[in-house]
N, C-alpha and C positions, 0 to 999 in steps of 0.2 A: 225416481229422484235423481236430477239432474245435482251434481255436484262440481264447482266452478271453485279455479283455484288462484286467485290474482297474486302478482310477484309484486313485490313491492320497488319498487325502484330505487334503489340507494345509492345517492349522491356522494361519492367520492371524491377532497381534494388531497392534493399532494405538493407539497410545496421544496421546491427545487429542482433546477435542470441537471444537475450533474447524473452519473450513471446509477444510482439506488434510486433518487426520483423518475426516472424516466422508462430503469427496467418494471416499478411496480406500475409506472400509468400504463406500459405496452402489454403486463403480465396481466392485469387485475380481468379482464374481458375473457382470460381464458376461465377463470375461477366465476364467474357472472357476466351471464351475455345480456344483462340488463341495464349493468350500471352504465350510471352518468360521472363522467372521467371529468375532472377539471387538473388541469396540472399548469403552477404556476410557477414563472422565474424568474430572477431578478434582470436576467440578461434576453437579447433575443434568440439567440440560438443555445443549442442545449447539446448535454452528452450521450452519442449515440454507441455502442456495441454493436459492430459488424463482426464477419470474417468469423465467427464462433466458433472456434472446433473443437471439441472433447478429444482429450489427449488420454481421457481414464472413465470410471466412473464419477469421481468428482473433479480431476484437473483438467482443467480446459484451459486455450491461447486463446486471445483475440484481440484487436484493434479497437481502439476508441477513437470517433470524427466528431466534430460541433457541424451541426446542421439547423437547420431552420424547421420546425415540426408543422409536418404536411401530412396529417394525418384524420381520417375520422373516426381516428378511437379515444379522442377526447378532446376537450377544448384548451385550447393554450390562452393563457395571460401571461404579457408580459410585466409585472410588476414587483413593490418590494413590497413586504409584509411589515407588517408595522406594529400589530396588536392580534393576539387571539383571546377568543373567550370561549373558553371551553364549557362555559354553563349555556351561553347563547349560542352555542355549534357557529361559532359565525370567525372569521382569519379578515381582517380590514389593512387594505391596503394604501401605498404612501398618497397614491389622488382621490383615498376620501373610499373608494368601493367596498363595498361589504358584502363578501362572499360566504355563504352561508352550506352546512357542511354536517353530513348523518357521520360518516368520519373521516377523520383526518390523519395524511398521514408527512411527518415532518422530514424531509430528508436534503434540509439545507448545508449540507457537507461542513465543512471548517476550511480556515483561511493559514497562512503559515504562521508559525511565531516567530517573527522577528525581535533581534535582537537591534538597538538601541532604531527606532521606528523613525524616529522624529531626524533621522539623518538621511535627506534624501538620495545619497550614493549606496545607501544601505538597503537592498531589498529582495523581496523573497518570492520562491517560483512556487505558483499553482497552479495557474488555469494559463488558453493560451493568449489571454493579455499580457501577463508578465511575462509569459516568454515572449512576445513579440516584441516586448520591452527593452529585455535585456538584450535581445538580436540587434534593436538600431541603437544602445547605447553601445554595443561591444565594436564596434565600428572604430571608436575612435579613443579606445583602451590600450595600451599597453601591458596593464597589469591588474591582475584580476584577483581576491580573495576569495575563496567558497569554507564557509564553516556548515560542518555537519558530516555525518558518514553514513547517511539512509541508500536509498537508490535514487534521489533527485543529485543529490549533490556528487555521487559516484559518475551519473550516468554525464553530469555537467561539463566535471572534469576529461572525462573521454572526450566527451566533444568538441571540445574547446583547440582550435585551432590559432595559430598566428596570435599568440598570449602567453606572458607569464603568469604562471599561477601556482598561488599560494594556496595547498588546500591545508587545513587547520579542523584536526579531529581530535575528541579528548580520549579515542581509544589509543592500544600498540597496533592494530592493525588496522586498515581500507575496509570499508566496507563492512563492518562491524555487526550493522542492524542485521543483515543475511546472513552471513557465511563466518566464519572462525578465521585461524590464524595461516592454516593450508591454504584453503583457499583464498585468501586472499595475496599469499605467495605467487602461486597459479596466476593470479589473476596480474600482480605486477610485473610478474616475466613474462606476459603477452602482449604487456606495453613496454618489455624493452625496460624496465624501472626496477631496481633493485631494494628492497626493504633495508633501511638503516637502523629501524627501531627495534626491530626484531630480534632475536637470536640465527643468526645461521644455521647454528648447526640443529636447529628445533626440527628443521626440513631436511637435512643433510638425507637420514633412513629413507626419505618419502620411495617407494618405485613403483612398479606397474601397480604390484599389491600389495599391501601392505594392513596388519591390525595391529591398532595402538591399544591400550588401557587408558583409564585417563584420571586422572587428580585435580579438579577444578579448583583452582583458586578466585579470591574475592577476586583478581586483576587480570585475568586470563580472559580466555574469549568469551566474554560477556555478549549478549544479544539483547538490543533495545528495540521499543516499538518505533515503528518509523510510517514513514508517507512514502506516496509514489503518486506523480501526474497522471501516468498513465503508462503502459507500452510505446515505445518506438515515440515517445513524446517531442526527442529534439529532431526525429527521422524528418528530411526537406528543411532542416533549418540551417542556415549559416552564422554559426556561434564563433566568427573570426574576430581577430582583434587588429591592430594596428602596428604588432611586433615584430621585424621581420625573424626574430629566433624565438623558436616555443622551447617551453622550460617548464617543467613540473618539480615545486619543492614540497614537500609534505613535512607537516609540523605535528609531528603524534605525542600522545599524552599533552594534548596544548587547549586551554580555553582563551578568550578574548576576552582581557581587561576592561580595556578601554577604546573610544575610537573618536578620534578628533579631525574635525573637515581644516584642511591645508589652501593657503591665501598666495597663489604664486608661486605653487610650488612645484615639480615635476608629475606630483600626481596629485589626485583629491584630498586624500585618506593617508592618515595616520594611526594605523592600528598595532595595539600594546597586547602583548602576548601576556598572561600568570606568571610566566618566566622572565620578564622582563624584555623579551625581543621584540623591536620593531618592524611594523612591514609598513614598505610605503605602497598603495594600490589605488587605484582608481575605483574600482566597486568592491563593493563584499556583496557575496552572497549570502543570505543567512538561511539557513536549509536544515531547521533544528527541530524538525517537527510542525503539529499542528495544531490548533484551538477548536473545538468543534464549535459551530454557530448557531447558538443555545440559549442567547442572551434574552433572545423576545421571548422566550419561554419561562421565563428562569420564576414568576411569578406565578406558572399554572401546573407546572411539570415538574416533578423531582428532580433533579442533576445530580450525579458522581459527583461525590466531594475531593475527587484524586482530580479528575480532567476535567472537568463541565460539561459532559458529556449529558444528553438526556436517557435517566435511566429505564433499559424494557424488560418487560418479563419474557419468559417463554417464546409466548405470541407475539412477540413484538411492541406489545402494548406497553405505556408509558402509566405514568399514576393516574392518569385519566383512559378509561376502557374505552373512550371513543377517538383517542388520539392516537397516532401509533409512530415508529421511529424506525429510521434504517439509514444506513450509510455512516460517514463521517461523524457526524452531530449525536449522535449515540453511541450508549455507555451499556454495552452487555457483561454483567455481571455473574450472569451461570455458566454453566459449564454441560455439556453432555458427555467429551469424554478428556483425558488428561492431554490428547492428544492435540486437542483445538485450543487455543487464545484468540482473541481477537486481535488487528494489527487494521489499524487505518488504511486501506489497499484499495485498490480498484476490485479484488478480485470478490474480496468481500462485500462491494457495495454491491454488486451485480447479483452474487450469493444472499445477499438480505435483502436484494428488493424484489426478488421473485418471490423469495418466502414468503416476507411481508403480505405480498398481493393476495396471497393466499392465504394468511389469517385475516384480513381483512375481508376476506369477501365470505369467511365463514358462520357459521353463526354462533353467537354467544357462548351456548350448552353443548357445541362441536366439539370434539378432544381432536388436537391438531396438531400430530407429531413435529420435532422440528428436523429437518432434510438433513437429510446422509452426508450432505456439507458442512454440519455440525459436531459431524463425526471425529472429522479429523484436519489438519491444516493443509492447506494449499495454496499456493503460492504459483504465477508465471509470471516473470518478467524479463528482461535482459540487462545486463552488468558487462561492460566496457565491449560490446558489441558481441558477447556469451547469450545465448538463450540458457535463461537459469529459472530450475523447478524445485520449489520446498514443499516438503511433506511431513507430515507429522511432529515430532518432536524432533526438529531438524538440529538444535544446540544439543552438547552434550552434555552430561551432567559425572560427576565422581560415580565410579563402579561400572557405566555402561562402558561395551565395546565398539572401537569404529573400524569397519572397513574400508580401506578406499583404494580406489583405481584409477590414477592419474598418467595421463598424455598428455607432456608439455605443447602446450599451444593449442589443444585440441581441444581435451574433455577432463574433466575433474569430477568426481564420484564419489559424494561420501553417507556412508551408512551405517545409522545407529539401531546398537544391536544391544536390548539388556536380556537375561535370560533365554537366550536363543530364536530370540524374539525382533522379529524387527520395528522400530518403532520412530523412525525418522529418515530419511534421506534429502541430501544436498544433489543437485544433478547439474551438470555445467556443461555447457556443449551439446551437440547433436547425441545424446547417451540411446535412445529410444528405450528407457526402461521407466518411463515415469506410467504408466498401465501395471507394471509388474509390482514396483515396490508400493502402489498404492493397494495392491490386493493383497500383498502380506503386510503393511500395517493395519488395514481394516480385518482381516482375516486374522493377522496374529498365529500363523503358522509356523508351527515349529523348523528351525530351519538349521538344528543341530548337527545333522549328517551333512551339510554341505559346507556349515559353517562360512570359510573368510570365499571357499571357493564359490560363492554366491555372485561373486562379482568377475568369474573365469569368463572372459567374451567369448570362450569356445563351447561353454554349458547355457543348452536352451532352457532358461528358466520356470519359462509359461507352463514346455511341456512338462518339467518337473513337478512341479504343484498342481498339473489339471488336474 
């Protein structure tokens, strides 16, 4: 008895270029060497992950390019989607094409939310159109606005050369979304910039090492979810202005009332601070986050009612088992341990589009754990020209301990410690311990006998815990 076993061929599409659609069209072949890859984008070129390197178990660096897709492990369309129907497995696009689909998976990212939209000096960085946008408007700028304090608008302001600039955050410290009130001290005595808003003497104790306790209040270093373009996003760009003297003012605990376009006047923009200050500026940036791009779903797929997010389960899956969701544009609402949230990131899309690829390519009645990236949070990116890595429960909360070990100009180290336990680090600089503290947050290794001396550059860590 001859017994023949035929594969079925399953037509996968994926719709969007950014880096969660383009890691599941590159991943899905390795999880089924059969399937039929359609991967469609609104643009012609898409986001590719080079340079990968694993710095841990789960933290990795790498670069992000836009390239034109030359591949034959799936078919590219370049189009916009217009309508799906998820009864007729069919995704119809803006010239009329009707592409037809065993499943689907949605990984259309989000666009920024701009604040007051309909004023065109007013706009917001995502992909690299807008930046190449803002490149030849800054040309003939004097004065620049940035509202927001994520990593697009931290990394703006570094960059930003031959301009004044207003940046305009509603926290007390820079860079908020990331890091706390220390480090973001760190970070403005490496630009030479002294914090106003601050307390002085909150940093005065800081020295090599040092452990705090902590008492959170409602107004302290709060941590918001934020965005980021990508790695090395403005690296090769010339974000110059037209001024011959650079000047950075920061306006903290501040939101933007109002913003009114100026007829003859020395600049564009007239923007009104809550407090009633005026800035005169030629752009504003608005860098306040993101919307995920959910809208053509919004009739077939459940959404978060906080963000608009399309909501998944486990596996990825949306309220339709045949649709499924990664990146930007979704809303995960479980949890695997206290140590992971989701954060709109690149690091993340690249972390759920390989996952994705692989609940997708499984089968129905598969039990399909979700990856060890689920575990716990990680974070690479870079902040005012710092290669900076978060892990775990990188904020602190009342009751934990923090360690840190700061070298001004160099490296800033901060490490959250509850129960002898470690369960978050901040890393800034060339630290080389981002492999170490990712194996005692997943480990959870008692670390009582070494305590604050955990972070002594002269004790070998690794060999400590082998």
């Amino acid at each position: 008895t001859l017994l023949y076993t035929i594969k079925f061929e399953m037509r996968y599409v994926i719709l969007g270029g950014g880096v969660a659609g383009t890691t599941v069209a590159d991943s899905l072949p390795l999880f089924d060497d059969q399937a039929q890859i359609t991967l469609i984008s609104a643009t012609d070129t898409v986001k590719k992950v080079i340079n990968l390197e694993q710095r841990g178990e789960i933290v990795s660096s790498f670069d992000i390019t836009d390239s034109t897709p030359k591949t034959d492990k799936y078919k590219f369309i370049c189009g916009v989607v217009t309508k799906c129907d998820v009864h007729a497995k069919t995704v119809t696009l803006k010239d009329g094409s009707v592409i037809p689909y065993d499943k689907l998976c949605v990984a259309t990212g989000a666009r920024p939310n701009v604040v007051f939209p309909d004023i065109p000096e007013v706009i917001g960085i995502r992909d690299t159109e807008t930046v190449e946008d803002l490149e030849c408007r800054l040309k003939h700028c004097k004065h620049i606005t940035v509202l927001g304090n994520g990593g697009i608008a931290s990394e703006l302001v570094f960059a930003m050369k031959k301009c004044h600039v207003s940046w305009v955050i509603k926290d007390q410290t820079i860079s908020s979304v990331f890091v706390g009130g220390v480090a973001s001290k760190f970070l403005l005595d490496s630009l030479g910039q002294v914090s106003t808003a601050t307390d002085s003497n909150a940093f005065s104790s800081v020295s090599k090492r040092h452990v705090y306790s902590t008492t959170v209040g409602a107004s302290s270093d709060a941590e918001f979810q934020g965005s980021a373009l990508g790695p090395d996003w403005y690296s090769g760009r010339f974000f110059e202005g037209a001024c011959p003297n650079e000047a950075l003012e920061i306006e903290y605990n501040s939101e933007i009332s109002s913003v009114k376009k100026v007829v003859n006047g020395a600049h564009k923009l007239q923007i009104t601070l809550a407090n009633g200050k005026i800035i005169h500026s030629d752009i504003l940036v608005s860098a306040t986050g993101v919307i995920p791009n959910s809208e053509v779903f919004r009739d077939n797929l459940k959404l978060c009612e906080v963000d608009g997010g399309i909501l998944v389960n486990r596996r990825m899956q949306t309220s339709n088992p045949h649709v499924f969701a990664a990146g930007d544009v979704c809303s995960i609402p479980w949890r695997e341990s206290d140590k992971w949230k989701q954060m709109r990131l690149w690091t993340q899309a690249l972390q759920q589009g390989f996952y994705t690829a692989r609940c997708m390519a499984s089968a129905e009645d598969e039990i399909v754990e979700p990856d060890i990236a689920f575990e716990i949070f990680t974070h690479s990116t870079k902040l005012f020209g710092f290669k900076v890595i978060l892990l775990g429960t990188f904020q602190e909360w009342e009751g934990c301990q923090l360690y840190f070990r700061i070298t001004p100009h160099q490296e800033y180290i901060k490490v959250v410690v509850n129960e002898s336990r470690v369960q978050g680090a901040v890393l800034i600089g060339d630290t080389d311990l981002e492999e170490v503290m990712e194996n005692l947050i997943l480990n959870q290794l008692d670390i009582s006998q070494l305590g604050e001396a955990i972070l002594d550059p002269n004790i070998d860590i690794e060999d400590y815990f082998d």
